[in-house]
C-alpha angles and dihedrals in degrees: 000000000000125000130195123191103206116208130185132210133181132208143163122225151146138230146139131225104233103225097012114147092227149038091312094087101065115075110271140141140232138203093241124198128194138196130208126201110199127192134178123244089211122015134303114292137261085284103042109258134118088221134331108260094224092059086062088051091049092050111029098018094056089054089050093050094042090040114035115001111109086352130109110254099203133167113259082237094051107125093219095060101094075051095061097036089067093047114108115251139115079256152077130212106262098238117209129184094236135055107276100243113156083245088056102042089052096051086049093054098042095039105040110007105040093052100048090044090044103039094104093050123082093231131078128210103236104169131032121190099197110194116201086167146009094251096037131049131150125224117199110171134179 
């Protein structure tokens, strides 16, 4: 038997896609929601639960809201950063080495961010929905 414990989390954030077709590539934002998929690495615990959810909103929900919510995710490349790092703010743009596309984003969270805040736990994140809209999300999983 296999059990998730889903939990949402919702943040507010800006980007552009260097070198989209579209819109894309003009500064914008988006109300993104995101989901996260936890499993044990063992078996549910003494009361009966994978995680507490409030343990995933404590961990990855506070580096959402101290990294990305209300903040500019840009590519380290992109040419407006030295723009936006002028720009007055408590802070600064959250620079990645790799265009911020919501595929992107997810694979950065599952892959990198979710592992460092959650080593100490015995669950994993194996699966992130990352909602830019509410007609379009990704899903990248283990």
């Amino acid at each position: 038997m296999q059990i998730k414990a889903i939990r949402k989390v919702k943040f507010d954030a800006g980007h552009r896609i260097v070198g989209h077709e579209g819109k894309c590539q003009n500064n914008h934002g988006h109300e993104y929601w995101a989901h996260f998929y936890a499993e044990s690495n063992s078996s549910l615990d003494q009361l009966g639960r994978v995680i507490d959810f409030s343990i995933i909103k404590e961990t990855i929900g506070q580096w959402i809201d101290d990294n990305w919510d209300h903040n500019m995710i840009i590519w380290e490349e992109d040419p407006n950063l030295p723009l936006l790092n002028q720009c007055i703010g408590t802070k600064k743009p959250f620079v990645l080495p790799f265009n911020p596309t919501a595929e992107n984003l997810a694979i950065y969270l599952l892959k990198t961010i979710c592992p460092k805040l959650l080593k100490s736990n015995c669950i994993k994140i194996t699966k992130i929905k990352l909602y830019e809209t509410s007609n379009c999300y990704v899903e990248v999983s283990l």
